[in-house]
C-alpha positions, 0 to 999 in steps of 0.5 A: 642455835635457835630455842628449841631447835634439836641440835644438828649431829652428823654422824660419819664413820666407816660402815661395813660394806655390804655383807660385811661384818659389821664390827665396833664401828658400825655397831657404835654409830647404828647404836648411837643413831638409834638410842632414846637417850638423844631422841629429844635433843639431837637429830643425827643425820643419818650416817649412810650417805657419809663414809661407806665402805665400798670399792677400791680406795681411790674410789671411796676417796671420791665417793666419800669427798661428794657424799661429805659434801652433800651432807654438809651442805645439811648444814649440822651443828656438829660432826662427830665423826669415828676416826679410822686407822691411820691407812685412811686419815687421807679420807678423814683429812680434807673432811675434818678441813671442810668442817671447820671451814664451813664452822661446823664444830667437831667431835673426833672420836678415836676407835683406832686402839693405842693413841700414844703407842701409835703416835709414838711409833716408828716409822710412820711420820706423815701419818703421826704428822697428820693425826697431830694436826687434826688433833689439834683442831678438832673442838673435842675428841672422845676416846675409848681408852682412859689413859689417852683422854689425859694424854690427849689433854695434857699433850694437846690441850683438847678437850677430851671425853672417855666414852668406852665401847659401850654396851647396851642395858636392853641387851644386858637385861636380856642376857641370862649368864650360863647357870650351870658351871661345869661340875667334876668331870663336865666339859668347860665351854670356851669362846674366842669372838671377835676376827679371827687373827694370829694378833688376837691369838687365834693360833695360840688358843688353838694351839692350846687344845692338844695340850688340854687334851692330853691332860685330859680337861674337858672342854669344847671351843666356840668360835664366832667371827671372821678372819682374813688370814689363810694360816689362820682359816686353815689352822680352824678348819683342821680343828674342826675337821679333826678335834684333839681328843675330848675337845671339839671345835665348832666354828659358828662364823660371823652370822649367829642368830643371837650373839648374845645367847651364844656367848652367855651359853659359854663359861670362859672367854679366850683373847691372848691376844699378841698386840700390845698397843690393843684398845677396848676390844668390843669382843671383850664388853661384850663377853664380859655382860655375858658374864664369862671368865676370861684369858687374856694376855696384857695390854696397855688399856687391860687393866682399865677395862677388864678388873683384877680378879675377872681374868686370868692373865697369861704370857703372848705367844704361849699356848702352854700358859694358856691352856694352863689357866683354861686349867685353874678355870676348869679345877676351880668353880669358886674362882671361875664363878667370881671372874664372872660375877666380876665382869658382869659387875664391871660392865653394868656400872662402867659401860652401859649406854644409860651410863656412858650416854648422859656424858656424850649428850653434854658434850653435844650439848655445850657444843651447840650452845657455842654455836654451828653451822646453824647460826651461820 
C-alpha cells in the first residue's frame, strides 16, 4: 500500500430489499460506512453496488457474481464481507474465491448466530463442509460472539476479533431512560422488538398476558418489528383486536419514528426466545442502551452479553414463567431499577462503537500493511 494512501475496504453483505426492514445486517454495514472513527484512514467502497437483496435467488446469484465483479475490479485492499446464513453461502463461495484469487485480503465477519452449534449440527454437511473451507482461507474472521472467536482460533488457526453488534454512543447519549418506574398500582410497560417469531417467543409473551391479567398486574405490551409467520400475525391481531383484561397490546410495526424513544419509554424488555444456538440479538443492545429490564430464556451466548443481574431468566415454551418474572419485575422496583442500571452499564463499556471500533480499525490496519490488491 502506498504512504499515505487510505486503505481500500470493500464492504459486502446483504442489504434489505426495498422497504424491508433493514435488521443487523444493514444496520452494521451503514453504521460502519458511515463512523468518523475510519474517516482518515479507510475509504469503503460503498456496499450497495455489492450484494443487495433483490429478486428471486437465482437471480441475485447472477446479480451479485456481476456487481462482485465490478467492484472488485476497484481493486480494494480489503473485503470484509458480513457472512449469510448458510442458505446463501452458495452466493458468498465464488465471492470469497475470486478474492483471494485477485490477492484482495479478506475480512469474514460471521452475524449468522452460533458458529459451533451450526457447524456441529445434523444434517447439513455440504454447508458445514463449505463454511470450514471458507474459514480456512480467509485472513481474518470477526465474529459477534465471544466464545467462537477462540473456537475459531483454536480449531482453525485463524486470526479472529470480537466485534459485538455494536451500538452507537451518539445514540446513547441521546436516549433518556423512562424516569418514572411503575409505582403501587401503575401499569408496567413492556416491549418485544426485533421479528416477530414462534423462536423469538412471540407466542409465549402473548400467551402470558391472560395469566397476568387474571392476577391482576397491570401492564401494557409494545410490539415493534415484523414478522413472516401467519399463526403468529394473527395471534397479535387478536390481541390487539381484543386485549386480556387491564393489558392492552399495541403493535407499532417496523416503521416507528424513533425506535429509541420508543423503547426508553418502556420498563422491561420481553425476548424468551426458544432458540438455543441464538447469538447477539441486535434487539437485545439495543433495549439494553434503553436502559430496560429484561426476560429472557437462556442461550448459549446470554451469558457474555446480557450481565447476571439485568435479567430475569425463564424456561423456553413456558408463558407461565414468564408472566411470573413480568410479576417479580412489577412487585419490586429495587430489583427491576438495578436490572436497568445494570444493562445500560453493560452496553456503555462493552458495546459502543468508540469502544468496539478502535479494535476493527487495527485490524483493517495490519492488513493493509501486509498488503492488497493495491500493491499488485
Amino acid at each position: 500500500m502506498s504512504a499515505g494512501r487510505k486503505i481500500r475496504v470493500l464492504l459486502a453483505g446483504p442489504y434489505p430489499a426495498p422497504g424491508g426492514m433493514p435488521g443487523t445486517y444493514g444496520r452494521i454495514l451503514e453504521n460502519l460506512r458511515t463512523s468518523p472513527i475510519f474517516a482518515e484512514e479507510i475509504e469503503f467502497i460503498p456496499h450497495r453496488v455489492t450484494l443487495p437483496s433483490d429478486g428471486n435467488a437465482a437471480r441475485r446469484m447472477f446479480i451479485d457474481l456481476g456487481r462482485a465483479g465490478g467492484s472488485l475490479r476497484r481493486k480494494p485492499d480489503i473485503l470484509h464481507i458480513l457472512m449469510q446464513k448458510y442458505r446463501a453461502l452458495y452466493r458468498e463461495f465464488p465471492f470469497l474465491e475470486a478474492a483471494g484469487a485477485l490477492g484482495v485480503r479478506t475480512v469474514m465477519d460471521i452475524r449468522a448466530g452460533t458458529l459451533q452449534w451450526m457447524l456441529n449440527r445434523a444434517g447439513a454437511r455440504l454447508q458445514n463442509a463449505m463454511m470450514r473451507r471458507l474459514l480456512r482461507r480467509g485472513d481474518a474472521v470477526v465474529l459477534e460472539c465471544l466464545k467462537d472467536v477462540a473456537f475459531v482460533s483454536e480449531t482453525f488457526g485463524r486470526r479472529s476479533l470480537y466485534l459485538p453488534n455494536v451500538a452507537l454512543a451518539r445514540d446513547y447519549e441521546r436516549v433518556r431512560p423512562n424516569p418514572d418506574p411503575p409505582g403501587p398500582g401503575g401499569a408496567l410497560r413492556l416491549i418485544h422488538s426485533g421479528r416477530y417469531s414462534k423462536d423469538k417467543g412471540t407466542g409465549v409473551l402473548l400467551e402470558s398476558l391472560r395469566i397476568l391479567s387474571s392476577r391482576g398486574v397491570r401492564a401494557e405490551l409494545h410490539l415493534t418489528g415484523e414478522g413472516r409467520e401467519p399463526a403468529i400475525l394473527e395471534m397479535i391481531r387478536r390481541h390487539v383486536e381484543s386485549p386480556p383484561p387491564g393489558i392492552p397490546v399495541i403493535d407499532h410495526g417496523w416503521d416507528v419514528p424513533d425506535l429509541y424513544a420508543l423503547l426508553a419509554s418502556a420498563h422491561v424488555f420481553v425476548m424468551p426466545t426458544t432458540w438455543y444456538g441464538e447469538g447477539h440479538p441486535n434487539a437485545v443492545t439495543e433495549a439494553m442502551m434503553a436502559g430496560l429490564g429484561m426476560v429472557l430464556t437462556d442461550w448459549i451466548h446470554r451469558e457474555d452479553i446480557v450481565p447476571e443481574e439485568g435479567a430475569l431468566l425463564v424456561r423456553p415454551g413456558d408463558p407461565g414463567a414468564v408472566a411470573d418474572a413480568v410479576e417479580r419485575y412489577a412487585t419490586d422496583p429495587g430489583l427491576l431499577d438495578a436490572a436497568r442500571k445494570a444493562n445500560r452499564r453493560r452496553v456503555e463499556e462493552r458495546f459502543l462503537d468508540r469502544v468496539c471500533y478502535p479494535r476493527l480499525l487495527e485490524l483493517y490496519r495490519s492488513l493493509g500493511r501486509a498488503g492488497g490488491s493495491g500493491d499488485r
